[in-house]
C-alpha positions as CSV (number, residue, x, y, z in Angstrom):
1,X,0.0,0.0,0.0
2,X,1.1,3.3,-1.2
3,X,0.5,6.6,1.2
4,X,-1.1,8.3,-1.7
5,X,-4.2,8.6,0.3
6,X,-2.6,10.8,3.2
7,X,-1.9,13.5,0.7
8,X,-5.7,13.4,0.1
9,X,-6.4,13.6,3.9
10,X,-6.3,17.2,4.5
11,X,-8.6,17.9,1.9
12,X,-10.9,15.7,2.2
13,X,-11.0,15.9,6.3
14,X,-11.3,20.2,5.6
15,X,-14.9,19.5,3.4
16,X,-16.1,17.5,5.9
17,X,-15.4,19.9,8.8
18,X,-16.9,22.5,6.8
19,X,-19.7,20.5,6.0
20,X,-20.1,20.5,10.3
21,X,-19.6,24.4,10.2
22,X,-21.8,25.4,7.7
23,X,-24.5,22.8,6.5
24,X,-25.1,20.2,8.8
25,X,-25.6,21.1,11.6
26,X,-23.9,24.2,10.8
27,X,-24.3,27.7,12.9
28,X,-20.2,28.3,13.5
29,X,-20.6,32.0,12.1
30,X,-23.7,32.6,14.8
31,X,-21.4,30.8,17.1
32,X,-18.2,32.3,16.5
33,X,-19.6,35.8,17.0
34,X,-21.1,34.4,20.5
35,X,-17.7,33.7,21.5
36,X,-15.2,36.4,19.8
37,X,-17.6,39.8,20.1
38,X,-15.2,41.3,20.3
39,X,-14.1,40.9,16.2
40,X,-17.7,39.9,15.4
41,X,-18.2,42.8,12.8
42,X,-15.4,41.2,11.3
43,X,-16.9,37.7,11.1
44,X,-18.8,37.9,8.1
45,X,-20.0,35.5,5.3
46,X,-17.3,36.9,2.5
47,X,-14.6,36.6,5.0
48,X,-15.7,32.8,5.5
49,X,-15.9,32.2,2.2
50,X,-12.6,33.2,1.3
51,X,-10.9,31.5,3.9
52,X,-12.5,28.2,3.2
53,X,-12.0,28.3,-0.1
54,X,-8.3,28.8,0.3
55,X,-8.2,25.9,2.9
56,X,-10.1,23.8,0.0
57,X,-7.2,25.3,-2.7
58,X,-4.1,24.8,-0.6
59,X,-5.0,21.1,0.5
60,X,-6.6,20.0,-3.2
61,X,-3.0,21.8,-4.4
62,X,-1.0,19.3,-2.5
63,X,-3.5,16.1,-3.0
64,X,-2.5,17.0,-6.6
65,X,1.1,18.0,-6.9
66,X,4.3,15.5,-7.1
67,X,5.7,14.0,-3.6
68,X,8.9,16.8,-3.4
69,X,10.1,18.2,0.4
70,X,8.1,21.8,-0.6
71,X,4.9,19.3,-0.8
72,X,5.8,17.3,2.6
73,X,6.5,20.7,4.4
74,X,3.2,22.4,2.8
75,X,1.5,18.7,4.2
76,X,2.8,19.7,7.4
77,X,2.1,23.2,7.7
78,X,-1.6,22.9,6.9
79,X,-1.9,19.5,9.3
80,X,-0.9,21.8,12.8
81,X,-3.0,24.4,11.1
82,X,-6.2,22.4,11.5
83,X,-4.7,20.4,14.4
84,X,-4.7,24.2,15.8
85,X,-8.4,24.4,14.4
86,X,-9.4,21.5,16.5
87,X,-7.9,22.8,19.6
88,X,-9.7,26.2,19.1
89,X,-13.1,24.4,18.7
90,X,-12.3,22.6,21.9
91,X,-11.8,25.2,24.5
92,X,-14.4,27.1,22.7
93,X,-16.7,24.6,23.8
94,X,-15.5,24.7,27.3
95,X,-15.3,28.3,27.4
96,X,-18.9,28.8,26.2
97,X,-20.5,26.0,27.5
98,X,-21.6,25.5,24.1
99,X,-21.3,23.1,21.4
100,X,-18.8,24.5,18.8
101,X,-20.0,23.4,15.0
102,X,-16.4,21.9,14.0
103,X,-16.0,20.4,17.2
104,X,-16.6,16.1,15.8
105,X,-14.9,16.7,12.8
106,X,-12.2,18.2,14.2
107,X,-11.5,15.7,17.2
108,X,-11.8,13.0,15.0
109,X,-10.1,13.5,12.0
110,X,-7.9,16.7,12.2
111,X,-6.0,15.7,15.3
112,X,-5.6,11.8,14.6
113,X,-4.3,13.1,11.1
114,X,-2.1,15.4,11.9
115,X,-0.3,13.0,14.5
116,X,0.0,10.0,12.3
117,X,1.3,12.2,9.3
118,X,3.7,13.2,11.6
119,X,5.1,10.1,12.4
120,X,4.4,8.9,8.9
121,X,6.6,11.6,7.5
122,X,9.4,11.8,9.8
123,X,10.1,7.9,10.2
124,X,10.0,7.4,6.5
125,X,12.3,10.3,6.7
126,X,10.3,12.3,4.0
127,X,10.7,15.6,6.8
128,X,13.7,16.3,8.8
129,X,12.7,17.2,12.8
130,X,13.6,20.9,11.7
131,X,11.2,21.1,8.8
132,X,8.5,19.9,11.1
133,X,9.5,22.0,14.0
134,X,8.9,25.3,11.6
135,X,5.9,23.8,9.9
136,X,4.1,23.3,13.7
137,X,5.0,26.5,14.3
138,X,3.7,27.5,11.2
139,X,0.7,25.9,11.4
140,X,-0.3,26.6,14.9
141,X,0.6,30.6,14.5
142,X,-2.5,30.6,12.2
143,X,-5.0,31.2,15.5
144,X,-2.7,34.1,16.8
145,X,-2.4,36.1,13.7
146,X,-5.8,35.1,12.7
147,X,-7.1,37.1,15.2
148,X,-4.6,39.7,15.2
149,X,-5.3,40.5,11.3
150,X,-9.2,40.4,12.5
151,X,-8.5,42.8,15.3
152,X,-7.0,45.3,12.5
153,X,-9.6,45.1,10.4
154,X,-7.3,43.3,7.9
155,X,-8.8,40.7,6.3
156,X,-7.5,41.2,2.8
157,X,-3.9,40.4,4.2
158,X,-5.3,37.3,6.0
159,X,-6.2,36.0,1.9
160,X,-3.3,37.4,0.5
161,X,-1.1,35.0,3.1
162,X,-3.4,32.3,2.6
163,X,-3.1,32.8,-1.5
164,X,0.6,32.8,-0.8
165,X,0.8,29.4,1.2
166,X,-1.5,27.8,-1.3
167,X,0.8,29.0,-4.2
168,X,3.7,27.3,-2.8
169,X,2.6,24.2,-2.0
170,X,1.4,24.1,-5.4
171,X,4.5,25.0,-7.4
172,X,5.9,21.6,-7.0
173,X,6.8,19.8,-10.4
174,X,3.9,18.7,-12.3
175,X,5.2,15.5,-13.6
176,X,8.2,12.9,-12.7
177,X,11.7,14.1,-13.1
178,X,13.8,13.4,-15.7
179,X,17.5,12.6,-15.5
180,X,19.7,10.6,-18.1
181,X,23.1,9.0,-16.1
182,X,26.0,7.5,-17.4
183,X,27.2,4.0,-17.1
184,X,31.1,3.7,-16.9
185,X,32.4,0.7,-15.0
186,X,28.5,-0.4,-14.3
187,X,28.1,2.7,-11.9
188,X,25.1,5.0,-11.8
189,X,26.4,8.2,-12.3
190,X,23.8,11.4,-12.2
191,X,24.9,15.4,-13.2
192,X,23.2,17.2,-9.7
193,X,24.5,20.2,-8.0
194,X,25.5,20.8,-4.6
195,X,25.3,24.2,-3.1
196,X,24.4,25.2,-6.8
197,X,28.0,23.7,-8.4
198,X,27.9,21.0,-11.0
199,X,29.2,17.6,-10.4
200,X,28.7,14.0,-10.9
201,X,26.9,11.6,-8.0
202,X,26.6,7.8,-7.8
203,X,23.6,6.6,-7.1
204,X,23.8,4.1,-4.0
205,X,21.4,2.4,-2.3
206,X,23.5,0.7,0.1
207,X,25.4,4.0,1.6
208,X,24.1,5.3,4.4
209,X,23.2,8.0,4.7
210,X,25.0,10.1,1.9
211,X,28.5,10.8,1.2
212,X,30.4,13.9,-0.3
213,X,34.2,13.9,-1.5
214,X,36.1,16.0,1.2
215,X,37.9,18.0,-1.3
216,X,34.5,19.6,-2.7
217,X,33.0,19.5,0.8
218,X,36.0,21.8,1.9
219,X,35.6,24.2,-1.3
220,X,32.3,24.5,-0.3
221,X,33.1,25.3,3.3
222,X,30.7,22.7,4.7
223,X,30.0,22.6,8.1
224,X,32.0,19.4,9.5
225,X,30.4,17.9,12.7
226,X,32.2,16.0,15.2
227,X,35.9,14.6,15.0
228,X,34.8,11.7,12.8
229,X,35.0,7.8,12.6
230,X,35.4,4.9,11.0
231,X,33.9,3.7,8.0
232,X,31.9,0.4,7.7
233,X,31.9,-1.7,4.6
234,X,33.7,-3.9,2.1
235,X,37.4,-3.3,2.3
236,X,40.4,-3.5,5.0
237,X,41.5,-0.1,5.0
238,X,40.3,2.4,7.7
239,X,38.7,5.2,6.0
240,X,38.1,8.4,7.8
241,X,34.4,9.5,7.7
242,X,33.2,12.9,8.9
243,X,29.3,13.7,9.5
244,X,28.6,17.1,7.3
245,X,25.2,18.1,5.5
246,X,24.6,19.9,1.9
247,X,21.9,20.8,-0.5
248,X,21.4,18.9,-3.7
249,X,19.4,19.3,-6.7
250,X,18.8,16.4,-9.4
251,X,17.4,17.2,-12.7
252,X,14.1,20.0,-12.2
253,X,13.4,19.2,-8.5
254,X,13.3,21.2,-5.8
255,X,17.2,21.4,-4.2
256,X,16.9,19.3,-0.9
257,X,19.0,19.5,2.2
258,X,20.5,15.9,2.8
259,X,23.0,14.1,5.8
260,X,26.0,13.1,4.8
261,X,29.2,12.2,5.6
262,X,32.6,13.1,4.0
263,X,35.0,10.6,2.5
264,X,38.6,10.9,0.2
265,X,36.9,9.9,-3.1
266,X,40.1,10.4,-5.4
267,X,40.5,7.1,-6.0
268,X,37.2,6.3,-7.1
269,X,37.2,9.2,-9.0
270,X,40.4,7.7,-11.3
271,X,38.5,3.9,-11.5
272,X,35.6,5.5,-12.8
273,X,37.9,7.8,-14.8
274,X,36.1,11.3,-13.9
275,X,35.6,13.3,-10.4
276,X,32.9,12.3,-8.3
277,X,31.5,15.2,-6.4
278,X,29.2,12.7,-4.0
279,X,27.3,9.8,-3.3
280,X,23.6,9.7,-3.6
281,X,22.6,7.2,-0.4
282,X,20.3,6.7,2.2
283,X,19.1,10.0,3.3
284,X,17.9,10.9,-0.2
285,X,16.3,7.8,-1.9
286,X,14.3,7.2,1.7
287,X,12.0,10.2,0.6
288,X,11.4,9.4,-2.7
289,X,9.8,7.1,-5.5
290,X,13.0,6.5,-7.9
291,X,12.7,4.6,-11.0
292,X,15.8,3.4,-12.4
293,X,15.5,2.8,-16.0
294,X,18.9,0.8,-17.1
295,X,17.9,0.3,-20.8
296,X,17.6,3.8,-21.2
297,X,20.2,5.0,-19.2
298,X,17.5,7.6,-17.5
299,X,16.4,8.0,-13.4
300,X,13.0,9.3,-12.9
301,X,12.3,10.7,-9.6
302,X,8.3,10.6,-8.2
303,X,7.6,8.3,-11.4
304,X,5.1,5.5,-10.6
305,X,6.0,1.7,-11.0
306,X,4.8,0.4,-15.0
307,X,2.2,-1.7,-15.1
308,X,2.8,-5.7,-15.4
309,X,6.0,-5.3,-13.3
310,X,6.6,-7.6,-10.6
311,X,6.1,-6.0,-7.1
312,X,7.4,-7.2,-3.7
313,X,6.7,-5.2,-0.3
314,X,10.0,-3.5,0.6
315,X,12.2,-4.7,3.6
316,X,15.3,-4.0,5.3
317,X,18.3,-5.9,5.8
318,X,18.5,-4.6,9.3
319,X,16.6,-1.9,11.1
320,X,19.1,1.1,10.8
321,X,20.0,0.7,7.8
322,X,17.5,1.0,4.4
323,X,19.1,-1.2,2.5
324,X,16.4,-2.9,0.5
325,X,16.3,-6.8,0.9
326,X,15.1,-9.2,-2.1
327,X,15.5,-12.8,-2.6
328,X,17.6,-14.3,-5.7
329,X,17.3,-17.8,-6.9
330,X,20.5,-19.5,-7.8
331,X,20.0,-23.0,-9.3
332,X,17.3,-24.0,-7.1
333,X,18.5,-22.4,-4.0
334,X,16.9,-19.0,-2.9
335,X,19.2,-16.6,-1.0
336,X,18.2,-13.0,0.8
337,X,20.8,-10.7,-0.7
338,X,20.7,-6.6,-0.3
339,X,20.2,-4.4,-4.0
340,X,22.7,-2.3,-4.2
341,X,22.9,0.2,-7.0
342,X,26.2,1.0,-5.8
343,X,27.4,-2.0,-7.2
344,X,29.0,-2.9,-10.4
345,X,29.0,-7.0,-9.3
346,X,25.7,-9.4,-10.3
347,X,25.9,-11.3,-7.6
348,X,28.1,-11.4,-4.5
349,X,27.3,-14.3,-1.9
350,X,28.8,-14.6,2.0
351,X,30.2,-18.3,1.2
352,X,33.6,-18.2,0.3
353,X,35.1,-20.5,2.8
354,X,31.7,-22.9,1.9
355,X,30.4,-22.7,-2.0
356,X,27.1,-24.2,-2.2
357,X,26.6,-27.4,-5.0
358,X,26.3,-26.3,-8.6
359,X,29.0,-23.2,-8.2
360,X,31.8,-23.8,-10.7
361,X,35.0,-21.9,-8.6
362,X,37.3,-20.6,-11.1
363,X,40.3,-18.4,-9.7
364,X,39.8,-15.0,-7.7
365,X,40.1,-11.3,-8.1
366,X,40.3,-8.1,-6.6
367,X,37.1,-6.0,-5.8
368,X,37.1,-2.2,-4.9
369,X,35.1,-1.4,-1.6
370,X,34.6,1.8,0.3
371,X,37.3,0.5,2.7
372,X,39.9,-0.4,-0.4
373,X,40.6,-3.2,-1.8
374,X,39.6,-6.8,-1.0
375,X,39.8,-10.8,-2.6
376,X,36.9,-12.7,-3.9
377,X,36.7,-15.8,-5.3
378,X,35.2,-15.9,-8.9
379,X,32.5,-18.3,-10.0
380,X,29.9,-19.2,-12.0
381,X,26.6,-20.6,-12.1
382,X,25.0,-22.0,-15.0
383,X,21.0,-20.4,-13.7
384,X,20.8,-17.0,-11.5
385,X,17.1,-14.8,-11.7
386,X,15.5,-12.1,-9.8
387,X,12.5,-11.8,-10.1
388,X,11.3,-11.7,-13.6
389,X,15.0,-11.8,-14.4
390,X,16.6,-14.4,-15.2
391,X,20.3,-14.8,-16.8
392,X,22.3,-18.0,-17.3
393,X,26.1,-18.9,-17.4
394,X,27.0,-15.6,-14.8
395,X,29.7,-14.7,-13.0
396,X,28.9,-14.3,-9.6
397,X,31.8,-13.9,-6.7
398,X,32.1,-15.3,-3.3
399,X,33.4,-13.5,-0.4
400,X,33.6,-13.3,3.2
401,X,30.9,-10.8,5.2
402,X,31.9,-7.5,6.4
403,X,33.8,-7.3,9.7
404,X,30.9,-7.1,12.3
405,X,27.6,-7.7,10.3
406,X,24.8,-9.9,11.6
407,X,25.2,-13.6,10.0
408,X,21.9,-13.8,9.6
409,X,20.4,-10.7,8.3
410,X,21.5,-11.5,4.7
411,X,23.3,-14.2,2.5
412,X,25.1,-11.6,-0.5
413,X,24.8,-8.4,-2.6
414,X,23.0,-8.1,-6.2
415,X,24.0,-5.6,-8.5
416,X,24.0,-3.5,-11.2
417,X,25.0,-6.7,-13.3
418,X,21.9,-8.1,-12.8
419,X,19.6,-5.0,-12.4
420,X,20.8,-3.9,-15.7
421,X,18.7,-5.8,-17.2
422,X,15.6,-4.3,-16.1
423,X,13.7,-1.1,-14.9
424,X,13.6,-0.9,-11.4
425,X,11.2,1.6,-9.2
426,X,12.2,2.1,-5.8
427,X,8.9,3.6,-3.8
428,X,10.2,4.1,-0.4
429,X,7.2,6.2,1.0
430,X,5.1,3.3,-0.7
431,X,7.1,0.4,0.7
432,X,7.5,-1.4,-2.3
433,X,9.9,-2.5,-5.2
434,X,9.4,-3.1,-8.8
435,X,11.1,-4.7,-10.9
436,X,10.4,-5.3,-15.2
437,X,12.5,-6.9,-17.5
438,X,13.9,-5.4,-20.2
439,X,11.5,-5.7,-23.0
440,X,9.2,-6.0,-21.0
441,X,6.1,-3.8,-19.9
């Protein structure tokens, strides 16, 4: 299940409220001026109309637009708002000892929406805690300036605000976003810029969160947090890693402000035979649908899954990490291995001291991590598929696991050797992976 329906929420949880205010049972204007004499010459039917109908813009604008950070943080903005409508109906209530027209509407669906977008947002990492922080802040001012602006008589500001907000939730791109990457060595690479310079990125699912070349990340004058640690992954070498943050934009989307950490990427840079400015990981691909089309050499970002691909619910490989978990058949043996875009390998499994019946062991060779350099055995295996994919005669490679991972949380590593033979959607707000063949639908 995809949260499609939570961007509809707002919208459809605002025409039922007003629906309660206005229609049935209605009375909130009689009401309102019962409670706020004060501004009650300012409470009139224009004003209501005005402001409802911007309400009904804004959150249609954002059941509409693409899935970009402007969108999430519009999402947000306008949930506190109405969570701050439901608490105004509430101690109305009390105050007057009257029964507010809003009041069931908004105790049942504004607050219980707002919370659980909330969580939905930040744990699925589509909002960082600072863009919800401003957004409740936002949202919850509405009631304070509200009254203000009716206080001065100023209701034409009040719309112009309103029209404002709306507009900018709205501008996000219409459509998915286009980018065409290269393909040297079997690594995605993508043209972006960070802090508005143009580079080159791979595109990694298996980095977490994000990296950025130390070199550029010093040019740029990056804040560096912390005094830094050791890397994890393949390789033997300790590699220096420093936590850090930048903005990046991909093709036409909005630039978004990502974790990272920085890394010495010169060498790389010379095997893929250009500099590499950073590493798309983790803390960019967990907000987004991204649809890796290898046949076409092309990443779309916010584009749906095609129809007649094969679909699998997305999982983890371990809780803190969102590396994406699948199952490959080799021979007749199924094995959980991690994707990995980041990988130029088809199939890497965790039995080198043990291969299982059926691989043909042929020599060894050496295989560039993160961490440097380390030796797998090379093999081959006369059947190998995922999902709709299947390839004979491959070259797979068996190695050890990395120093400190869980034995039991995967068996290997697919990659780009095998997903290049297909178009692959990665929804990660959706929970799901997709996978067609080539040729295929």
């Amino acid at each position: 299940m995809t949260d499609s329906w939570i961007w509809w929420a707002p919208f459809c949880a605002a025409v039922l409220h007003i629906t309660e205010e206005f229609f049935w049972p209605g009375g909130f204007p009689e009401w309102d001026r019962m409670y706020r004499p004060h501004i009650a010459k300012s409470i009139t039917k224009g004003l209501h109309i005005w402001i409802n109908a911007l309400l009904l813009f804004g959150t249609l604008s954002l059941a509409l637009s693409a899935r970009s950070e402007m969108a999430v943080a519009g999402w947000l903005t306008f949930a506190s708002l109405l969570f701050g409508n439901a608490i105004f109906h509430v101690f109305g209530t009390i105050r007057t000892k009257r029964y507010s027209p809003g009041l069931v509407t908004g105790l049942a669906l504004y607050v219980p929406m707002a919370i659980f977008g909330y969580e939905h947002f930040l744990t699925t990492r589509q909002a960082t805690k600072g863009t919800a922080i401003v957004a409740v802040l936002l949202g919850m001012s509405y009631q304070l300036w509200g009254t203000m602006m009716h206080k001065a008589r100023a209701g034409r500001v009040l719309m112009a605000l309103a029209v404002v907000l709306a507009c900018a939730c709205s501008k996000a791109p219409s459509g998915p976003v286009e980018v065409a990457f290269e393909f040297p060595r079997s690594q995605i690479l993508l043209p972006v810029k960070i802090e508005g310079r143009e580079t080159v990125c791979l595109l990694d699912t298996g980095t977490n969160p994000s990296g950025i070349d130390s070199k550029l990340a010093e040019e740029l004058k990056l804040e560096i947090k912390g005094p830094g640690e050791t890397a994890e992954g393949v390789g033997n070498e300790n590699v220096l890693i420093r936590a850090t943050s930048f903005t990046v934009a991909v093709g036409g989307a909005a630039p978004a402000k990502i974790d990272a950490v920085t890394s010495d990427f010169s060498r790389l840079s010379a095997r893929l035979g250009r500099p590499l400015g950073c590493i798309l990981g983790q803390s960019w691909l967990t907000s987004r649908v991204v649809q890796i089309d290898y046949p076409k050499k092309v990443v779309r970002v916010g584009a749906p899954a095609r129809p007649g691909c094969e679909t699998w619910p997305m999982k983890y490989w371990v809780a803190d990490d969102a590396m994406p978990l699948v199952e490959v058949r080799v021979l007749d043996a199924v094995y959980p291995v991690t994707l990995d875009t980041g990988s130029s390998e088809t199939l890497r499994l965790f039995l080198k001291d043990n291969p299982p019946a059926g691989v043909e062991v042929v020599g060894s060779k050496t295989a560039t991590g993160f961490r440097g350099d380390v030796t797998v055995v090379s093999a081959k295996v006369a059947l190998l598929s995922l999902g709709p994919i299947s390839m004979q005669d491959v070259k797979i490679s068996l190695a050890e696991r990395n120093e400190g991972e869980p034995p039991a949380a995967r068996m290997g590593n697919v990659g780009n050797g095998v997903l290049q033979n297909a178009v692959l959607t990665l929804d990660y707000p959706g929970k799901t992976i997709s996978v067609c063949a080539a040729g295929g639908s």
